[in-house]
Backbone as CSV, one residue per row, in Angstrom:
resi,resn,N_x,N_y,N_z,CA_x,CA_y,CA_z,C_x,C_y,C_z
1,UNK,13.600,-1.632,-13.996,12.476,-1.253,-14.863,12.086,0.194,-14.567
2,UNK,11.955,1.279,-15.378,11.841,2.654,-15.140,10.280,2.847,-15.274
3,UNK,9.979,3.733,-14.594,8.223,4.173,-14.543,7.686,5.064,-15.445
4,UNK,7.238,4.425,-15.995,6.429,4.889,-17.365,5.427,6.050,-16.983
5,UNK,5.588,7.164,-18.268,4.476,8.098,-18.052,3.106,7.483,-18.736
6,UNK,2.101,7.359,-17.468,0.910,6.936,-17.484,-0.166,7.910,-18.027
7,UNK,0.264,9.054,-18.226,-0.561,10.012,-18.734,-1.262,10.481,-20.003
8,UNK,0.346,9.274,-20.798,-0.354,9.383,-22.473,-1.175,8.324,-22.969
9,UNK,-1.531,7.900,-21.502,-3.003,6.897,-22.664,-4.507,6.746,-22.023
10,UNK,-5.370,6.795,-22.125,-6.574,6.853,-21.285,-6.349,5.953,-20.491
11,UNK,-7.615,6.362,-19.251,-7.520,5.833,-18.144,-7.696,4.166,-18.388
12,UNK,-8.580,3.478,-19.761,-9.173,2.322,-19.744,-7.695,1.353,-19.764
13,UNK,-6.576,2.070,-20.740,-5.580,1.218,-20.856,-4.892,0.948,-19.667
14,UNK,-4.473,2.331,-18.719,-3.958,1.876,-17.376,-4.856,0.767,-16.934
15,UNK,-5.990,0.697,-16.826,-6.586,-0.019,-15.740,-5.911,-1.584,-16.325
16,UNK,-5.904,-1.698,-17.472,-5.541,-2.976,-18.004,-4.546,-3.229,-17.347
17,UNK,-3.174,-2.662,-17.598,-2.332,-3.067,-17.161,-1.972,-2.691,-15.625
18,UNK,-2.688,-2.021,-14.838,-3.286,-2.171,-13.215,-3.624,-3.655,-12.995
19,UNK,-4.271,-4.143,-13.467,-4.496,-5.243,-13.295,-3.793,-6.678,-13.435
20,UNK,-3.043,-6.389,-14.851,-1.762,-7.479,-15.120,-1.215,-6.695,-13.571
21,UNK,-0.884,-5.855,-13.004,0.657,-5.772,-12.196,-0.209,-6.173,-10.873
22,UNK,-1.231,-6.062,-10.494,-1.960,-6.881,-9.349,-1.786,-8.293,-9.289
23,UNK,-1.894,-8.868,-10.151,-1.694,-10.040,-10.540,-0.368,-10.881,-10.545
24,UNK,0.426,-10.092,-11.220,1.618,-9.969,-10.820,2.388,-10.347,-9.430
25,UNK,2.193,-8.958,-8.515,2.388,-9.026,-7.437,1.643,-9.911,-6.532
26,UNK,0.371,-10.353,-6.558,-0.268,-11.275,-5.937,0.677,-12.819,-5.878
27,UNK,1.198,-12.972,-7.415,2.177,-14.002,-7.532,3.156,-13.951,-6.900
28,UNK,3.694,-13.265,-7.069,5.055,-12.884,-6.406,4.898,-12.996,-4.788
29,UNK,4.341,-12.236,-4.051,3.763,-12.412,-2.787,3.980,-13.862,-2.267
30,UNK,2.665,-14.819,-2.909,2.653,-16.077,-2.604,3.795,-16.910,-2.650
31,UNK,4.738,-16.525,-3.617,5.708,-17.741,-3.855,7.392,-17.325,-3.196
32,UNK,7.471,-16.905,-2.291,8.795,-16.535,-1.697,9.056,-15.248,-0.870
33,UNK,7.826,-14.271,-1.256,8.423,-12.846,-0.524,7.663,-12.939,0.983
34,UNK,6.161,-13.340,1.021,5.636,-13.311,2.211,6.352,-14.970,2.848
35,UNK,6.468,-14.814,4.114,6.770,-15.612,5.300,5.932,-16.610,5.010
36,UNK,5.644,-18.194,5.750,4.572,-19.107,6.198,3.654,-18.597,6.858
37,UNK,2.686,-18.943,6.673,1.756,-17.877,7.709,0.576,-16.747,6.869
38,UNK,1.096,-16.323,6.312,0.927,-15.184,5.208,0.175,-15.279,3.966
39,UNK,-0.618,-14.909,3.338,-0.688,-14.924,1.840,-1.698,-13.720,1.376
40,UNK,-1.351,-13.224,-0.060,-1.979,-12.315,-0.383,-3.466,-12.724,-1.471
41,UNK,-4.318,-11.724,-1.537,-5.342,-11.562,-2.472,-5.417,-10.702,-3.699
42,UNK,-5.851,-10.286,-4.780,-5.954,-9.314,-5.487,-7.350,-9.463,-5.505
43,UNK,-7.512,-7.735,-5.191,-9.198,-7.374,-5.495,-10.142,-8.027,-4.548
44,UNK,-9.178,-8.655,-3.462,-10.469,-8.818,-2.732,-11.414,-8.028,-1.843
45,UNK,-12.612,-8.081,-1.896,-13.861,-7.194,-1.034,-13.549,-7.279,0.122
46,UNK,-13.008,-6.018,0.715,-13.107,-6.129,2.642,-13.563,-5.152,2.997
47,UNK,-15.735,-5.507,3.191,-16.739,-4.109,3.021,-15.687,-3.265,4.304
48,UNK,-15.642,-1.967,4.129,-16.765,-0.992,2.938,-15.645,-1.191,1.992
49,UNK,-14.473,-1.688,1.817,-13.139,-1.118,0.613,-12.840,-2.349,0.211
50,UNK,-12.720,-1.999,-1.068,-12.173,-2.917,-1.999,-10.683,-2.925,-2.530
51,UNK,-9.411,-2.956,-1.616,-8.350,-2.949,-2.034,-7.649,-3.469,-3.085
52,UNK,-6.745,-2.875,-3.593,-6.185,-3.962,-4.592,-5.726,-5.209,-4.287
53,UNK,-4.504,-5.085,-3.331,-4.039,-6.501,-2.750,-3.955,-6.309,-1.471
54,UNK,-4.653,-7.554,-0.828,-4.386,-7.652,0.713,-4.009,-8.733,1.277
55,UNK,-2.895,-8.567,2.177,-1.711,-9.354,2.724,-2.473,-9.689,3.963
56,UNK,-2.902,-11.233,4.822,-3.957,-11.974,5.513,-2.810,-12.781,6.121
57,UNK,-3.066,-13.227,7.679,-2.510,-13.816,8.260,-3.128,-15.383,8.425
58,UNK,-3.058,-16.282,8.242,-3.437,-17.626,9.079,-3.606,-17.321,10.312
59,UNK,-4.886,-17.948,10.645,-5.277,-18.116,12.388,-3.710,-18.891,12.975
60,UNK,-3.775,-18.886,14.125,-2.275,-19.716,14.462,-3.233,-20.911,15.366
61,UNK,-2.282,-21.815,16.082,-2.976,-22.606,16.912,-4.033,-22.013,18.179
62,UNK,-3.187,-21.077,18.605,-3.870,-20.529,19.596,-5.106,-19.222,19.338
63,UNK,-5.352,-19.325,17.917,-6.154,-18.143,17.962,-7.618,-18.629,17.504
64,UNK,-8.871,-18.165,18.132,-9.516,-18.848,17.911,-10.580,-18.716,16.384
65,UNK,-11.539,-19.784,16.507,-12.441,-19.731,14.989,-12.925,-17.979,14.624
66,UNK,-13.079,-17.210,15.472,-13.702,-16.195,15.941,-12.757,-15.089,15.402
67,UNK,-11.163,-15.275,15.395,-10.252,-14.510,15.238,-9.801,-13.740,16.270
68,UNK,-10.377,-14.228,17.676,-9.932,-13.859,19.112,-8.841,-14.600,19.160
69,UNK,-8.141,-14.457,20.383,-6.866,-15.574,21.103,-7.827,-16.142,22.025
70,UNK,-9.013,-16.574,22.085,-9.700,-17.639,23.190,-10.093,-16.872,24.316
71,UNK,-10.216,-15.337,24.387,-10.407,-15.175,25.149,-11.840,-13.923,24.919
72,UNK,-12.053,-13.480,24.050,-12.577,-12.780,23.314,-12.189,-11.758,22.673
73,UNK,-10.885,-11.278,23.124,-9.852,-10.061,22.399,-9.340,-10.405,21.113
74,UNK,-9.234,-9.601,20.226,-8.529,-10.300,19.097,-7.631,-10.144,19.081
75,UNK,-7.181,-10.872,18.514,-6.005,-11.606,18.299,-4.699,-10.600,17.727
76,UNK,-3.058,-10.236,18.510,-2.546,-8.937,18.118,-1.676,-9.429,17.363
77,UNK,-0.939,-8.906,16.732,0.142,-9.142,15.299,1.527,-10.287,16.090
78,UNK,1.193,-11.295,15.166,2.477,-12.196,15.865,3.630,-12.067,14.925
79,UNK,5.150,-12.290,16.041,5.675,-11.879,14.942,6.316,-13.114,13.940
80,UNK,7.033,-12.232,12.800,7.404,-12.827,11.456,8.301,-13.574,11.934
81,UNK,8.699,-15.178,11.814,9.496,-16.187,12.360,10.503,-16.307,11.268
82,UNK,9.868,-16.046,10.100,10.890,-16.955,8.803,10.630,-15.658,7.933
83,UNK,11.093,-14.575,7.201,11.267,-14.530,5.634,11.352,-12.776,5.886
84,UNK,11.122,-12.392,7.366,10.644,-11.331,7.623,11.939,-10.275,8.207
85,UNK,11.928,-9.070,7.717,13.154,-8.146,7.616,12.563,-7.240,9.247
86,UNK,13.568,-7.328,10.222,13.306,-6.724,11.417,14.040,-5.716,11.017
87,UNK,12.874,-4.313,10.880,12.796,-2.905,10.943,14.411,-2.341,11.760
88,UNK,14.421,-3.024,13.164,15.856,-1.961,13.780,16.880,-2.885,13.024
89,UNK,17.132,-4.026,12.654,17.994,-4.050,11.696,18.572,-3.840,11.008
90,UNK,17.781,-3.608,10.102,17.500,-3.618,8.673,16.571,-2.583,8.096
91,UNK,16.631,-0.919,8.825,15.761,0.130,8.232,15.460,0.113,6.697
92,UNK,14.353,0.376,5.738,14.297,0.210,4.092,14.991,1.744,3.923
93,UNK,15.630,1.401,2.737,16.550,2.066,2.242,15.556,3.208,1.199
94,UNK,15.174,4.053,1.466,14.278,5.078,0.880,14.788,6.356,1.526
95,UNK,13.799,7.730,0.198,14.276,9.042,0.349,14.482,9.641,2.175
96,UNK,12.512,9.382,2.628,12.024,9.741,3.467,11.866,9.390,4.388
97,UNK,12.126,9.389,5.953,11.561,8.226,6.735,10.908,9.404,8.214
98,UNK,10.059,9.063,8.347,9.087,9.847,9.238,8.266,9.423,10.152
99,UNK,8.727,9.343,11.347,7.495,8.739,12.484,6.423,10.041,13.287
100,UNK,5.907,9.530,13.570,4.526,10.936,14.509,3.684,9.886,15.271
101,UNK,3.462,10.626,16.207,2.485,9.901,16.977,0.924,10.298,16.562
102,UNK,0.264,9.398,17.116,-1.414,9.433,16.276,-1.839,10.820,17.030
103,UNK,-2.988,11.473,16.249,-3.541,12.422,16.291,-4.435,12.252,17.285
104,UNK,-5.452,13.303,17.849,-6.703,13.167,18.488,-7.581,12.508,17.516
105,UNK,-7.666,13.256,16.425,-8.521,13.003,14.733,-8.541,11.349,14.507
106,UNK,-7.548,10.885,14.655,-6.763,9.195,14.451,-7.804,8.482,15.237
107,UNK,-7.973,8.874,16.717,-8.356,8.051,17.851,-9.843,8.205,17.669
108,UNK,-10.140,9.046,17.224,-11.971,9.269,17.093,-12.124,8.787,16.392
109,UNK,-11.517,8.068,14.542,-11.653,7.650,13.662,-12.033,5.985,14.251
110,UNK,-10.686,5.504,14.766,-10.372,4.287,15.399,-11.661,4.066,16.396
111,UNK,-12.539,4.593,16.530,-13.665,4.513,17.885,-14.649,4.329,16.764
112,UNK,-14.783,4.577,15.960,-16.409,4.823,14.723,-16.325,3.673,13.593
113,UNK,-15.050,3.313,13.514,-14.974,2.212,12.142,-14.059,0.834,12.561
114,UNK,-14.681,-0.340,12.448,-13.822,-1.574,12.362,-13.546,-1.888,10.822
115,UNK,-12.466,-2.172,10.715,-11.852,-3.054,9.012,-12.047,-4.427,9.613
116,UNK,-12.509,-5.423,9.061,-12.368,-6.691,9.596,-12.651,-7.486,8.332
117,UNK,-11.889,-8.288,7.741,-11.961,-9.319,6.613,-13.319,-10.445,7.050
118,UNK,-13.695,-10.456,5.581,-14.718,-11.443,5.685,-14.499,-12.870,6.343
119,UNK,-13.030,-13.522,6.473,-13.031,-14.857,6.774,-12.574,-14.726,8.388
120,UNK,-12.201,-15.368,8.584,-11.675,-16.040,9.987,-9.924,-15.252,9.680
121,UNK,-9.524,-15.264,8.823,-7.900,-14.905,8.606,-7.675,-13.330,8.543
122,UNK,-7.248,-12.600,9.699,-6.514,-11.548,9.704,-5.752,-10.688,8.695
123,UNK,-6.523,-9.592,8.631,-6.020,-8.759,7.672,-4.646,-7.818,8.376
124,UNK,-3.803,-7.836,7.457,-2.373,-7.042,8.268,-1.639,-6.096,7.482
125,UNK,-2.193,-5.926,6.162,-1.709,-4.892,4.929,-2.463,-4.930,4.164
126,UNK,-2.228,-4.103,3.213,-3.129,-3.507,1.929,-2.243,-3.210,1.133
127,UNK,-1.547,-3.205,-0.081,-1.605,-2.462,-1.327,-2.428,-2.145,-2.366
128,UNK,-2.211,-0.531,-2.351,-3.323,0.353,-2.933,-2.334,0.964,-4.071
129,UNK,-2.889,0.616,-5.319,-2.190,1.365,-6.859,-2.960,2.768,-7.066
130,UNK,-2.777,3.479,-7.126,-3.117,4.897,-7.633,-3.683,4.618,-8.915
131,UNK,-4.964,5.132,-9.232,-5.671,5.020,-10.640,-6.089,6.125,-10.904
132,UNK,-6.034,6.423,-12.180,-6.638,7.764,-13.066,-7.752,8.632,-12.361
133,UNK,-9.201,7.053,-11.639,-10.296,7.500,-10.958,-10.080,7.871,-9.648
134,UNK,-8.809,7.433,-9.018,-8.938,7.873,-7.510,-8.688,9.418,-7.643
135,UNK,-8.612,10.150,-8.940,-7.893,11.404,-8.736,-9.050,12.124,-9.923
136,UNK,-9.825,11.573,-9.781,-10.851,12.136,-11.209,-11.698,13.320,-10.846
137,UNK,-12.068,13.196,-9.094,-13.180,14.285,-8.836,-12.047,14.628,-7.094
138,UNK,-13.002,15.677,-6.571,-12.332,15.958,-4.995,-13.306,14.550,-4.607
139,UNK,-14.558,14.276,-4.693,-15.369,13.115,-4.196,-14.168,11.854,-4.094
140,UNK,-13.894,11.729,-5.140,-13.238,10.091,-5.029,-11.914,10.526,-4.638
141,UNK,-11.310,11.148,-4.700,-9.995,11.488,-4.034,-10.224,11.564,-2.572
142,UNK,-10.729,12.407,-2.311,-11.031,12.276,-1.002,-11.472,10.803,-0.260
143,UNK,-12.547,9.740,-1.043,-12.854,8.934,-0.898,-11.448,7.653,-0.461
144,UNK,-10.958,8.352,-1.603,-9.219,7.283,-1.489,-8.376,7.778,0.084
145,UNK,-8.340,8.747,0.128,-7.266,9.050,1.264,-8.517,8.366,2.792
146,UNK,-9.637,8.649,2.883,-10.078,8.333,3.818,-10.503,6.802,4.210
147,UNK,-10.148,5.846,3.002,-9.404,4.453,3.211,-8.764,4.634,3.395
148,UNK,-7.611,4.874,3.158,-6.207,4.814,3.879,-5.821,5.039,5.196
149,UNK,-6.927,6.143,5.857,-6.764,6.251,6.924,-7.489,5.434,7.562
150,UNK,-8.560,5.161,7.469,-8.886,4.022,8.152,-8.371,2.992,8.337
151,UNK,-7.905,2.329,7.220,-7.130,1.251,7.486,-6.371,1.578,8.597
152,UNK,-5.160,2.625,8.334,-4.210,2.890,9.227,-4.520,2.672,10.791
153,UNK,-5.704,3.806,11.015,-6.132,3.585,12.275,-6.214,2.308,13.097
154,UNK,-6.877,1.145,12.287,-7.046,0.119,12.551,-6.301,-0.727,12.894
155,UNK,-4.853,-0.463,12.769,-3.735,-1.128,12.839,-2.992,-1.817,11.464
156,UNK,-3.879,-1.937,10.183,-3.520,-2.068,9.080,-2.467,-1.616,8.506
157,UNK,-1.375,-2.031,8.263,-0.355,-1.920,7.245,-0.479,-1.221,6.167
158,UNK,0.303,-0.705,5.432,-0.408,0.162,3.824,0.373,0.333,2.789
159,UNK,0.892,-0.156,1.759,1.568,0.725,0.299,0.681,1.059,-0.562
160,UNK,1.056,2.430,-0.765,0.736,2.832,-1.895,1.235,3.418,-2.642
161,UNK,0.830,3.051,-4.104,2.057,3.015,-4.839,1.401,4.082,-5.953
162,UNK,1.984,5.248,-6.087,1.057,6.348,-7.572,2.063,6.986,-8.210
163,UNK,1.567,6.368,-9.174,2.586,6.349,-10.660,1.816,7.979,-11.354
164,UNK,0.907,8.687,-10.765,0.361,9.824,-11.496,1.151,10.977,-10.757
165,UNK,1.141,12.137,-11.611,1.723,13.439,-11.099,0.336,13.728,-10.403
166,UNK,0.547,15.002,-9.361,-0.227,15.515,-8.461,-1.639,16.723,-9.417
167,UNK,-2.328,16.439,-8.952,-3.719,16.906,-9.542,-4.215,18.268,-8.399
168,UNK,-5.183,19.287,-9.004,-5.154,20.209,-8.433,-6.215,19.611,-6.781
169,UNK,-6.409,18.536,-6.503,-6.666,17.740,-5.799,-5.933,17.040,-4.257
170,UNK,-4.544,16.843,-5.519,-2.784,16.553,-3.978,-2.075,17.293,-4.861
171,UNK,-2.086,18.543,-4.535,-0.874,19.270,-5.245,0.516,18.879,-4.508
172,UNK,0.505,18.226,-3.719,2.092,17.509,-2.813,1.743,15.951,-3.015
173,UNK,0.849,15.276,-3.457,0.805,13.873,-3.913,-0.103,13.445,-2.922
174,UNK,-0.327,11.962,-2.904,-1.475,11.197,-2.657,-0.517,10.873,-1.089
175,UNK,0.694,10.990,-1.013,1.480,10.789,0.462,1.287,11.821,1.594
176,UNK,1.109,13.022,0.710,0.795,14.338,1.476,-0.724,14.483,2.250
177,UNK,-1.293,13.569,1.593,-2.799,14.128,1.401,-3.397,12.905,3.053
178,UNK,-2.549,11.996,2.847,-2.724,11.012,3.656,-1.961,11.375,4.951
179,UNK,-0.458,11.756,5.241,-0.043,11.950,5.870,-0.542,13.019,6.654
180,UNK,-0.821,13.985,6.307,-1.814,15.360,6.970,-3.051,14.777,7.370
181,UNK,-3.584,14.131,6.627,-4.354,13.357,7.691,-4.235,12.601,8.826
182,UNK,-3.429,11.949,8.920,-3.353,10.865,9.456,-2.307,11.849,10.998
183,UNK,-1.254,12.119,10.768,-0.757,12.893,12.093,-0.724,14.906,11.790
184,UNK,-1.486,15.277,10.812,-1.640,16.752,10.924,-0.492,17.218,10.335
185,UNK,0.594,16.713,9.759,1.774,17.554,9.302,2.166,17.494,8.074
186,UNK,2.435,18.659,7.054,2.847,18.397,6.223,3.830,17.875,5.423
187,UNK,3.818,17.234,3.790,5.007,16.833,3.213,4.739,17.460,2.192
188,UNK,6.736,17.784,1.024,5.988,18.462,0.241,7.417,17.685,-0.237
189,UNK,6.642,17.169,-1.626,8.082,16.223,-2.183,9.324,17.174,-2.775
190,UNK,10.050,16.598,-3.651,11.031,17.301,-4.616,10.169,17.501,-5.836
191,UNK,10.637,18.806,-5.739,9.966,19.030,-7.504,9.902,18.305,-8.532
192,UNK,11.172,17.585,-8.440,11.562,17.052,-9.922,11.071,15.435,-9.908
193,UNK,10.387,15.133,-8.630,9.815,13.863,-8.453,8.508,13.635,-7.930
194,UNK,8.107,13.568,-8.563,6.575,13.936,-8.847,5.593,12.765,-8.315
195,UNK,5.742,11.659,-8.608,5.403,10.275,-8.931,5.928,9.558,-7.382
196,UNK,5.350,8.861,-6.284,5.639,8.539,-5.399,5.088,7.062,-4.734
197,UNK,6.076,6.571,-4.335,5.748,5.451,-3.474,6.047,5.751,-1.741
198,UNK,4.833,4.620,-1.382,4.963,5.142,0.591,4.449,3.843,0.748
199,UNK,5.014,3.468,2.034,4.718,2.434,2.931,4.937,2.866,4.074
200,UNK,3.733,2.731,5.182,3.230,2.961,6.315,2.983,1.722,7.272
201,UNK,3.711,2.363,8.481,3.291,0.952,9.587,2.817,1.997,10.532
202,UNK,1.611,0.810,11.223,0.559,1.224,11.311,1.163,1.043,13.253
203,UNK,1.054,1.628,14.526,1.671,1.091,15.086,0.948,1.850,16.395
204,UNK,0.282,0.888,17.685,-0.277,1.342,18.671,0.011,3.071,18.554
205,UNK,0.294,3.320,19.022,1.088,5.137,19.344,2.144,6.051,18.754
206,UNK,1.944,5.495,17.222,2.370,6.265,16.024,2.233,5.211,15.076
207,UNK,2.332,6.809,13.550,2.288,5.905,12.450,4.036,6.234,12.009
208,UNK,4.657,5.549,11.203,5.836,5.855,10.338,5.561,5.465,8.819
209,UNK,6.297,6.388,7.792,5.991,6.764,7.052,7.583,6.350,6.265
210,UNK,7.537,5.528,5.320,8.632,4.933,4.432,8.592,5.557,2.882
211,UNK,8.664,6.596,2.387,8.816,7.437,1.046,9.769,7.455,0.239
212,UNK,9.279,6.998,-0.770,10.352,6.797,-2.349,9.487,8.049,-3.146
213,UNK,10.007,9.651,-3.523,9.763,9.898,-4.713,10.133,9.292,-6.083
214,UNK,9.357,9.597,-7.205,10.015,9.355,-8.402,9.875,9.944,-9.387
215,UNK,10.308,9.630,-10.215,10.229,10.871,-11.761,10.405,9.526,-12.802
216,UNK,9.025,10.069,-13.825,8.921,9.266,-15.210,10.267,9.436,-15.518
217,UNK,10.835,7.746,-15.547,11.870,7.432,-16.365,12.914,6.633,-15.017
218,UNK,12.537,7.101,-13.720,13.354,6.189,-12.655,13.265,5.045,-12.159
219,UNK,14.174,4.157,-11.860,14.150,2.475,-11.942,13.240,2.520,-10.457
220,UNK,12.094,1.822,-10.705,11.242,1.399,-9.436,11.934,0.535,-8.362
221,UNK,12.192,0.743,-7.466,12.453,0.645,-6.469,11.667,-0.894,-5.500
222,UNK,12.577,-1.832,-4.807,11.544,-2.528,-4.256,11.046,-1.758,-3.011
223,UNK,10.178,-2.306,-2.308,9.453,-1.120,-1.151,8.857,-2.073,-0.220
224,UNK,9.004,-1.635,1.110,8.524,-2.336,2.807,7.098,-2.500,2.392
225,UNK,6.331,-4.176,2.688,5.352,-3.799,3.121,5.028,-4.337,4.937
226,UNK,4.794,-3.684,5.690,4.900,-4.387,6.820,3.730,-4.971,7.379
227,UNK,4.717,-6.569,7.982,3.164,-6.984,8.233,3.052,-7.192,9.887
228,UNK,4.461,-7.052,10.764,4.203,-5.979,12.287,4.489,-4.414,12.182
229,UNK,4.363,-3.778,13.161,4.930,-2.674,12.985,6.357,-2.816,13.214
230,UNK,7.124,-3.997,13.753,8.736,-3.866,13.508,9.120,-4.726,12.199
231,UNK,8.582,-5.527,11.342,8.834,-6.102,10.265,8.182,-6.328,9.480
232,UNK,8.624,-6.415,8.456,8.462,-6.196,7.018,8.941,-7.114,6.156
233,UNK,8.024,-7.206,4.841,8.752,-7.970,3.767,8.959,-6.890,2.086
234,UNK,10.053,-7.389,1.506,10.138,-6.186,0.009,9.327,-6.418,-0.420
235,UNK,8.769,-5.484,-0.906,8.167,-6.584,-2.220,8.587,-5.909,-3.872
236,UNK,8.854,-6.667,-4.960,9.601,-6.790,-5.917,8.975,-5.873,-6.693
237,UNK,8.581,-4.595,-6.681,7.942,-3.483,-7.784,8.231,-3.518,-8.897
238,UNK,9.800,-3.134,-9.051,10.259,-3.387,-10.299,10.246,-4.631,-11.366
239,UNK,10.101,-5.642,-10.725,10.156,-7.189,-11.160,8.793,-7.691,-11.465
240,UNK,7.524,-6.833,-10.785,6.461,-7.228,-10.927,6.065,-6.274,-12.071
241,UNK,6.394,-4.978,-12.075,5.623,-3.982,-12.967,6.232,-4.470,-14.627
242,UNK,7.545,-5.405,-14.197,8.299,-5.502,-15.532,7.305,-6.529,-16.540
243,UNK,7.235,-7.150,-15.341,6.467,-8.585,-15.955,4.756,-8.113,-16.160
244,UNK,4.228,-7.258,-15.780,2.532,-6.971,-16.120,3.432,-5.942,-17.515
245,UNK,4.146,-5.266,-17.829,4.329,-4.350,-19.077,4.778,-5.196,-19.912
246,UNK,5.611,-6.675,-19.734,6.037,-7.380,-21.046,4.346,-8.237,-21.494
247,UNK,3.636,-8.217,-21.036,2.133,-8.820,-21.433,1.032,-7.127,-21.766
248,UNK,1.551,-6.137,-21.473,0.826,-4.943,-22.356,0.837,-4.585,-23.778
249,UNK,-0.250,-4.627,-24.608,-0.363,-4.718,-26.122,1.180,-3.787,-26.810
250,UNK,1.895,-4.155,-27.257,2.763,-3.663,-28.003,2.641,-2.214,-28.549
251,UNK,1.241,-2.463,-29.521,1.084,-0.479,-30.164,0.840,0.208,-28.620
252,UNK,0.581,0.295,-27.441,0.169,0.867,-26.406,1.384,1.240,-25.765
253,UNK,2.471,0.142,-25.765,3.685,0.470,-24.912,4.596,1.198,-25.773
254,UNK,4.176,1.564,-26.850,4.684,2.523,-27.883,4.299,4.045,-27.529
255,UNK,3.092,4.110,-27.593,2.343,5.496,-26.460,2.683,5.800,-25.872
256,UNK,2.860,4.977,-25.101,2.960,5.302,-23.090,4.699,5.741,-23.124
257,UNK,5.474,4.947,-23.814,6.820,5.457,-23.957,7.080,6.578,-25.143
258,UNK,6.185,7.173,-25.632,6.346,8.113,-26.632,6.990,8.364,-27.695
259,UNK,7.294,7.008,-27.900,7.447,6.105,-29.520,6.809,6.508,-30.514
């Protein structure tokens, strides 16, 4: 399925079909890609951020009501038994691949903010879709990258996936903007690929950085989301975005493809 230029239709129509592909992928998630153990949300509230989809662990036997291991520590990433792709294996097959160790900036962040899900069940990823509004003002742009880092800090997992060209806002993309944050160094994509996907594991004493550029008109790619920092599951981009665009109003997918 190739990635549509999102640019020829107002922001209200993306959000529509933002939402079929949340939905989407939320399905998909549940029924074969995440492990036992595992399951995802769309749109659920985890104050202060409201992610699109977030990937939650089951308490295990030994962990307690509290989300400690019984002892008062919480509880650290167990690993994937069944469904789960071990990283030295099985590296994801993408443009970019980039590790750094955490910043000073990282560790002061990690001291001032907890992410912690409303229930008893462990939060271990996020997918975040790029929208028209995360890129509308420097306020909310900025607002977007400094979730991301938080999460990160926290030990949180991350894709994000932005189907928009770069705004005088991320003139190197929404990967650049995060990555310079997050370990201080820059990225600066290919020209001719504008449009980018990243998945980040989040990992005691570095982050790594998994990068797919793309260019309106290239077949989406499936992409790592990890739910240790050594493993990961795909998840089906192309298969999900196919299926939220065959339920988008007909005169619209005429637009957007420049029909």
């Amino acid at each position: 399925m190739p990635m549509h230029d999102w640019t020829r239709v107002e922001p209200n129509y993306f959000h529509a079909f933002h939402v079929a592909w949340m939905a989407s992928l939320q399905h998909a998630l549940n029924n074969g890609t995440l492990p036992p153990g595992y399951y995802a949300l769309a749109e659920q509230v985890t104050p202060p951020y409201e992610p699109d989809i977030l990937a939650l662990q089951v308490p295990s036997s030994h962990t307690g009501a509290n989300g400690t291991n019984g002892t008062g520590v919480p509880a650290g990433p167990e690993s994937v038994s069944e469904g789960g792709v071990a990283l030295a294996a099985a590296p994801p097959r993408v443009r970019f691949t980039t590790a750094e160790p955490r910043s000073a900036r990282a560790s002061r962040r990690q001291r001032r903010v907890a992410v912690r899900h409303g229930s008893t069940h462990r939060l271990v990823a996020v997918i975040e879709i790029v929208s028209p509004g995360n890129k509308a003002s420097r306020r909310e742009f900025q607002r977007f990258v400094d979730k991301a880092l938080e999460l990160l800090v926290q030990g949180v997992h991350l894709l994000v996936i932005d189907p928009f060209p770069p705004t005088a806002r991320d003139p190197h993309g929404v990967h650049a903007a995060v990555w310079r944050g997050i370990v201080r160094k820059r990225f600066t994509p290919p020209p001719d690929k504008t449009l980018t996907l990243a998945s980040y594991a989040a990992e005691p004493d570095q982050f790594t950085a998994f990068v797919e550029p793309l260019a309106v008109g290239d077949p989406i790619p499936d992409m790592p989301l990890f739910l240790t920092p050594g493993e990961y599951v795909n998840v089906p981009l192309g298969e999900t975005y196919a299926q939220a665009w065959a339920g988008f109003p007909k005169p619209w997918q005429a637009v957007v493809e420049g029909r």
